[in-house]
C-alpha positions in Angstrom: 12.9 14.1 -11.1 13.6 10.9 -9.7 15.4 8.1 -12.3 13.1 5.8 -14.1 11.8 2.9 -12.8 13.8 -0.5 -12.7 13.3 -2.8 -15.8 11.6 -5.4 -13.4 8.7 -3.4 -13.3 7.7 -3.9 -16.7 3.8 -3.9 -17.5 3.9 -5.4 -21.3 6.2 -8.5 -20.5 4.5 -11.7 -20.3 6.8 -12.9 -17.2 6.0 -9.7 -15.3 2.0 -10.2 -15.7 2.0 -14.0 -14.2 3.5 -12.4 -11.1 4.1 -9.3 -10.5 5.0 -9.3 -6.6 8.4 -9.2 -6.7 8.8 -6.4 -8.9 6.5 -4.5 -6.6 8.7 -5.4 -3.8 11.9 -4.2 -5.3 9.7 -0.9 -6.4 8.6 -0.5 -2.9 12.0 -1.0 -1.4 13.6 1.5 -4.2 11.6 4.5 -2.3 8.0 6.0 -2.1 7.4 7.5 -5.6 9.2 6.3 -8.6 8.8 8.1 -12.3 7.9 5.5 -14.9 9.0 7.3 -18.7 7.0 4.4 -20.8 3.3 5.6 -19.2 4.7 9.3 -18.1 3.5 8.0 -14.3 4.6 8.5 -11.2 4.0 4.9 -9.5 3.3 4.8 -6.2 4.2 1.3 -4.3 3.1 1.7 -0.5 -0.2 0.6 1.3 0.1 4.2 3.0 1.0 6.6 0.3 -1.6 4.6 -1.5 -4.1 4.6 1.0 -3.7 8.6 1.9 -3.7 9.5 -1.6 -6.9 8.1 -2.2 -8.4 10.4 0.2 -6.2 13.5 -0.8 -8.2 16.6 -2.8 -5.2 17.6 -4.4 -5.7 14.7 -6.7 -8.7 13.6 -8.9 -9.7 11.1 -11.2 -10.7 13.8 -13.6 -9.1 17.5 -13.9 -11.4 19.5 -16.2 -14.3 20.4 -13.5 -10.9 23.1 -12.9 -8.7 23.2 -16.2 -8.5 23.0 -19.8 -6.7 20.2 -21.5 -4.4 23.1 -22.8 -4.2 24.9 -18.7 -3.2 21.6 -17.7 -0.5 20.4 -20.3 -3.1 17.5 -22.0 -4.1 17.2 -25.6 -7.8 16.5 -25.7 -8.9 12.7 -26.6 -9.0 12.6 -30.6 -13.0 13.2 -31.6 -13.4 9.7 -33.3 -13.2 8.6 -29.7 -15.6 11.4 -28.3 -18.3 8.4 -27.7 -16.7 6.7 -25.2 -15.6 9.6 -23.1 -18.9 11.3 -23.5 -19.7 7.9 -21.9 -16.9 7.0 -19.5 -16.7 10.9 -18.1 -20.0 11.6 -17.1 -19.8 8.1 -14.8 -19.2 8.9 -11.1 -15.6 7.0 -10.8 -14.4 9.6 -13.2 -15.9 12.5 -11.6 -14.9 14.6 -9.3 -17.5 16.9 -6.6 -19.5 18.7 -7.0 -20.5 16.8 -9.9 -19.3 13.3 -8.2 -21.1 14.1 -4.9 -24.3 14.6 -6.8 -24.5 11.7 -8.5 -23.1 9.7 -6.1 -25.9 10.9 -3.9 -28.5 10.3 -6.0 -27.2 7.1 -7.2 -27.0 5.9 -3.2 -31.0 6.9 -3.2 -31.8 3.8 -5.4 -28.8 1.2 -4.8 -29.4 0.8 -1.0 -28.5 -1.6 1.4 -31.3 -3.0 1.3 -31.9 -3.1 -2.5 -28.3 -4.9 -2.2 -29.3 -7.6 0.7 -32.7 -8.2 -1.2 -31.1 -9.6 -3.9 -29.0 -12.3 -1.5 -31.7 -15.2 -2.4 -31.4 -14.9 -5.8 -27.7 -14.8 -5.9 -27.2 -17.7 -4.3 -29.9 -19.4 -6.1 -28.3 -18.7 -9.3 -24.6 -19.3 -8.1 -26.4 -23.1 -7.0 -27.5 -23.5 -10.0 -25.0 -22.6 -12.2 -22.4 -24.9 -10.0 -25.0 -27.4 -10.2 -25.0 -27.6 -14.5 -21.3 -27.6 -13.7 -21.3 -30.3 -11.5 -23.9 -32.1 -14.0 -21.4 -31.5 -16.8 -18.3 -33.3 -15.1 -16.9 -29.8 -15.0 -16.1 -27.2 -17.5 -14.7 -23.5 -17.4 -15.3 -22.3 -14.3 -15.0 -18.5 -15.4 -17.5 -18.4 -18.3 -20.3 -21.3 -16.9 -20.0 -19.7 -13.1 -17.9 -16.7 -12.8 -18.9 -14.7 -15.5 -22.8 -15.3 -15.9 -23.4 -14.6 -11.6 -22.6 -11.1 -11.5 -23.8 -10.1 -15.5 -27.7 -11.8 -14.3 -27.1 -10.1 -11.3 -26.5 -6.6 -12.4 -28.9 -7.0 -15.3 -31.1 -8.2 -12.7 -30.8 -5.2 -10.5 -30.9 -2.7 -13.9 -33.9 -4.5 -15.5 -32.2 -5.9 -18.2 -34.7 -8.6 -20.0 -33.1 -11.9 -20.3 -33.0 -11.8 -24.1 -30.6 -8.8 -24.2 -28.5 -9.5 -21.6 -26.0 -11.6 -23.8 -24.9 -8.2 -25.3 -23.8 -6.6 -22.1 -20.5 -8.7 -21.5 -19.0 -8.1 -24.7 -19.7 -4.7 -24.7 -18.6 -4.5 -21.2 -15.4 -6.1 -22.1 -14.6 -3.6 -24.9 -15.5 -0.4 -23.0 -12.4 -1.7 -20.4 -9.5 -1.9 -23.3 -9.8 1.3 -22.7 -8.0 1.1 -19.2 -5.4 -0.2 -20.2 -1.9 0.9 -20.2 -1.4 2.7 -23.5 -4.5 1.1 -25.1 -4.1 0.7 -28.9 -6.2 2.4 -31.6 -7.8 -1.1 -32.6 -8.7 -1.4 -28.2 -9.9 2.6 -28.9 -12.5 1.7 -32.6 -14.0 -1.4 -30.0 -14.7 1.0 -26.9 -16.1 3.4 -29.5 -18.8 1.3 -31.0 -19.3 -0.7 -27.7 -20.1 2.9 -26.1 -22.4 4.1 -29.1 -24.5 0.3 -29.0 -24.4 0.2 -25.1 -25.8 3.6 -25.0 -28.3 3.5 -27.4 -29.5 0.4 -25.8 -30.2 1.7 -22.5 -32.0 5.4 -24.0 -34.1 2.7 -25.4 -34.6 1.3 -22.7 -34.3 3.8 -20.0 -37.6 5.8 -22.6 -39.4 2.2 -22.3 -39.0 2.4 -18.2 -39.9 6.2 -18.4 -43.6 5.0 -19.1 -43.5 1.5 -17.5 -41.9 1.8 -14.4 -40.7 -0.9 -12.3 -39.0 -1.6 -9.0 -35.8 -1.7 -11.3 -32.9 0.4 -10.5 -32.7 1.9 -13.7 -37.2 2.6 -12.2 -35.1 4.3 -9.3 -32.4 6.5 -11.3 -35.4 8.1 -12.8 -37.3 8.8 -9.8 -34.3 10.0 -7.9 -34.1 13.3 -6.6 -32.9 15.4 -4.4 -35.1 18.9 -4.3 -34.4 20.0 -8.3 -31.5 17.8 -8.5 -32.0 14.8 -10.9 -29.9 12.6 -13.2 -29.4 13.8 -16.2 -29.9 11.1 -19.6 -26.5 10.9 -20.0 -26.1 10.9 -16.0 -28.0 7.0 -16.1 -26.5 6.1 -18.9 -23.1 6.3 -17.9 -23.8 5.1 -14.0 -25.8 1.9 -15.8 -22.5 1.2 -18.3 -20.6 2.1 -15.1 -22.3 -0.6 -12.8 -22.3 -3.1 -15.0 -18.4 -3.0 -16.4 -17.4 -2.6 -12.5 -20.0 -4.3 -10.9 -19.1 -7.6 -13.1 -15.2 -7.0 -13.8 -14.0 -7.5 -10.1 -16.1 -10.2 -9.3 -15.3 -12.3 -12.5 -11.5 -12.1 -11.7 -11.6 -12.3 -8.3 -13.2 -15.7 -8.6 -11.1 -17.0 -11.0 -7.9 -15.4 -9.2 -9.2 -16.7 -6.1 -9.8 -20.0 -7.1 -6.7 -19.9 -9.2 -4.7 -19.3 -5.6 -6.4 -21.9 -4.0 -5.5 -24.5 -6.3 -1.8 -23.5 -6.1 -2.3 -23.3 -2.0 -3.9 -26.7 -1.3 -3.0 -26.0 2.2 -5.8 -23.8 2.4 -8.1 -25.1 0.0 -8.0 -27.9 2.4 -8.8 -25.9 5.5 -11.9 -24.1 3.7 -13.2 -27.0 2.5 -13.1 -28.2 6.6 -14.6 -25.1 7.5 -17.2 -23.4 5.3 -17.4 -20.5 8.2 -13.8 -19.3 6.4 -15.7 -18.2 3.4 -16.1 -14.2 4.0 -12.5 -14.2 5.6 -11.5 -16.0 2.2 -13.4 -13.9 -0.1 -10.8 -10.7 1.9 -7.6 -12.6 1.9 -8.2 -13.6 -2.0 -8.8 -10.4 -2.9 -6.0 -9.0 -1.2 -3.2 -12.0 -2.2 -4.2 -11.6 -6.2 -6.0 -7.9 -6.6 -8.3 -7.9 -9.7 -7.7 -4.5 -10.0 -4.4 -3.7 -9.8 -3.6 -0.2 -10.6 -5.5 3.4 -10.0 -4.7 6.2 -11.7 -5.4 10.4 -10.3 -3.9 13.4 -11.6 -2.2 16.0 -9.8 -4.3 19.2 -9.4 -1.7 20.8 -7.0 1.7 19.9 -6.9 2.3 17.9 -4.0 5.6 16.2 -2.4 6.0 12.7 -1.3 9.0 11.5 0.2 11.2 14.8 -0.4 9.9 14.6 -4.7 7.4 16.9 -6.0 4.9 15.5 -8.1 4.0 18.4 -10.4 0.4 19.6 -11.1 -0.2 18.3 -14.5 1.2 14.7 -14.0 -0.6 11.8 -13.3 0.0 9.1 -10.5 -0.8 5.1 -10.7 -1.2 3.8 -7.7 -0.6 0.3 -7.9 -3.2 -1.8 -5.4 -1.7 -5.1 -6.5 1.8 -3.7 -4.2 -0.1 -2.3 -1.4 -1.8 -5.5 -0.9 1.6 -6.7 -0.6 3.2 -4.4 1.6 4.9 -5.9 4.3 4.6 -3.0 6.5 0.9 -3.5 6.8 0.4 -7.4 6.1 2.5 -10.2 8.2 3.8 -12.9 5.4 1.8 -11.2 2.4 2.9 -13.6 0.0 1.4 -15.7 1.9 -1.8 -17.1 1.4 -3.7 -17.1 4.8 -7.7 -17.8 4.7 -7.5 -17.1 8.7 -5.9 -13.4 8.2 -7.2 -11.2 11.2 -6.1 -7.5 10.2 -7.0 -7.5 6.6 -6.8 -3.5 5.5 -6.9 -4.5 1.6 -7.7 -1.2 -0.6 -8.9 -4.0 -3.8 -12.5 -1.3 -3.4 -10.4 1.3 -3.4 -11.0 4.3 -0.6 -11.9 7.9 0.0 -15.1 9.3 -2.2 -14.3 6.6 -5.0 -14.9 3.5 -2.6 -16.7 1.3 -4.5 -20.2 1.5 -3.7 -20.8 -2.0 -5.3 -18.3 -3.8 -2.9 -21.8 -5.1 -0.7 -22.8 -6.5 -3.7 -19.6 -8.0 -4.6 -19.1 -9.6 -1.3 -22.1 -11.3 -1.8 -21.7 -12.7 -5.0 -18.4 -13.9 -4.7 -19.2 -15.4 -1.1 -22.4 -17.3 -3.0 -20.5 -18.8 -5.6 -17.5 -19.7 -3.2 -20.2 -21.5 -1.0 -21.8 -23.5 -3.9 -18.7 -24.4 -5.3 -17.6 -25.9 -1.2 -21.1 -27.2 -1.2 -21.8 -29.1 -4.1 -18.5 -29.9 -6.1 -16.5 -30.7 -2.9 -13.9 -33.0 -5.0 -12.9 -29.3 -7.5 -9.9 -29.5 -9.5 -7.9 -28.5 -11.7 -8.0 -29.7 -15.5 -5.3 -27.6 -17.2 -2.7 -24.5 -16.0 -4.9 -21.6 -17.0 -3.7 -18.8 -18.9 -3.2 -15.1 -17.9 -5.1 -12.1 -19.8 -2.6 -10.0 -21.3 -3.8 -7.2 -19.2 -2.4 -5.2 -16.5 -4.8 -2.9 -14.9 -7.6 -5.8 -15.0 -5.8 -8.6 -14.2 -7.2 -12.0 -14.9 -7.2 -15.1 -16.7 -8.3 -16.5 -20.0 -10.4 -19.6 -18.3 -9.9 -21.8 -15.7 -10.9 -25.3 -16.8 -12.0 -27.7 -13.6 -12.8 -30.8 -13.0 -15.5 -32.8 -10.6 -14.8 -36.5 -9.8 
């Protein structure tokens, strides 16, 4: 086994979180695969091992479509916690095939292209008018009066949500995710509990309501998906809904913050993208790459495999970290540096393989929409006060991010 990790890599201290780059780059330059005691994981640092990984069988996201708990060396979860994996593991990210292809499958049938690229008016009529009120307002937080309310309307949009309820979905949205965290406590563990029990009653309730009234809705086209005698299950759309919604939002409100975030600090290129709206989807890749919302991924080992002369063993689990592969210098010239005009952009912030993110259409669009509102109608944008970080790892992003408009 190889020796623990250096202290530098240290995902609980404060100084770590506001910048972890340079302890990825003294990870990645310490070898391929490093054992990390604190999480039991083996971290892995490089934008290829990371990259190939994702796409290797010999790993999955789950490992009981082939083991036991006890087969594999695992305790099972406690059972006052069964509601949230009941909920979290029958969600395609945490599947593997041919459960995961299924569903996946299915799920592809009613969140099309198209579906995606019909939504494109409203998105960017409600990223305009949500920059307008902020514009109105002299300013304000730009993460909860334009970041955050985009992609929730958006997805509730897509699901059917009536406006009325949808003020319930972020906070239970935001409770679910504790739960991946590093080492999550048991307080983190009783909120994802009753968020999962509410969330999930909420949409049988509602899922029963579009049984008799359908719509063009895509919780409409879960139900009518098929595929011969394949259909979702109940539990199937419930968990791809709560799925959708806590992925299909979480990215997007971080990356804009991040991303805006970044661009204050680089005024450089805030500069250059204010000269040249046609940056905006080249800035909406680099942004993502330079401060990855997501920035770790875990898979456990179902066969033992080597990497770099170490064998992983079947049983153990592996974080790949996206945050250092977006950083890697073998892949990206300058990567600490912020570049809006980046050519070769190979960032893995949607992950890769049979997990790729089958919202990243969607996300692209929404954070393009508000990027070009912002550029648009508050052209003088600045900061107010030096946000905070979220005391998060794995979801890395900010508290708020208060701006101004002159």
């Amino acid at each position: 086994m190889a020796p623990a990790s250096p202290l530098a890599f240290d995902p609980w201290d404060p100084g770590f979180l506001a910048d972890p780059y340079p302890a990825y780059a003294e990870l990645r330059a310490l070898g391929r695969v490093r054992y990390f005691e604190p999480t039991n994981q083996w971290l892995v640092a490089h934008h290829a091992d990371v990259s190939t990984l994702l796409r290797d069988r010999r790993l999955g996201r789950t490992y009981q479509h082939r083991f036991t708990h006890e087969e594999f060396g695992r305790s099972a979860p406690p059972p006052e916690h069964e509601p949230f994996h009941t909920l979290n593991d029958h969600g395609m990210l945490d599947l593997e095939p041919p459960d995961h292809t299924r569903i996946r499958r299915l799920v592809s049938k009613a969140f099309t292209p198209r579906t995606v690229e019909r939504l494109k008016p409203y998105v960017e009529g409600l990223a305009g008018e949500l920059v307008a009120r902020l514009v109105e307002a002299g300013g304000g937080d730009l993460l909860a009066d334009v970041a955050e309310p985009l992609p929730v309307a958006v997805i509730a949009e897509m699901l059917g949500v009536p406006e009325a309820d949808r003020a319930q979905l972020r906070p239970w949205s935001a409770d679910i995710c504790g739960m991946y965290e590093l080492s999550p406590s048991e307080a983190t563990a009783k909120s994802a509990v009753r968020a999962s029990v509410e969330f999930s009653e909420y949409l049988r309730d509602l899922i029963a309501h579009r049984r008799e009234n359908p719509g063009d809705d895509l919780i409409s086209g879960l139900i009518a998906a098929h595929d011969e005698d394949d259909r979702l299950t109940e539990q199937e759309m419930i968990s791809t809904c709560v799925l959708l919604l806590n992925a299909g939002h979480e990215a997007t409100v971080n990356a804009t913050v991040n991303g805006w975030w970044a661009l204050f600090r680089n005024p450089d290129q805030l500069a250059a993208l204010r000269a040249d709206h046609s940056l905006v989807p080249a800035a909406v890749e680099e942004l993502m790459r330079y401060d990855t919302p997501l920035q770790l991924f875990e898979r456990w080992v179902l066969d033992d495999i080597e990497i770099d002369g170490t064998t992983v063993p079947r049983g153990a689990e592996i974080a790949m970290l996206f945050g250092s592969a977006n950083h890697d210098p073998a892949v990206f010239a300058a990567p600490e540096k912020l570049d809006l005009t980046r050519q070769e952009n190979p960032h893995i912030s949607f992950s890769a393989g049979i997990h790729y993110c089958i919202g990243a259409p969607l996300a692209r669009i929404e954070l393009a929409a508000s990027m070009t509102a912002l550029l648009e109608k508050a052209p003088t944008l600045s900061l107010a006060t030096e946000p905070e970080r979220k005391p998060n790892f794995v979801i890395r992003g900010l508290e708020g991010l208060q701006v101004e408009v002159a």
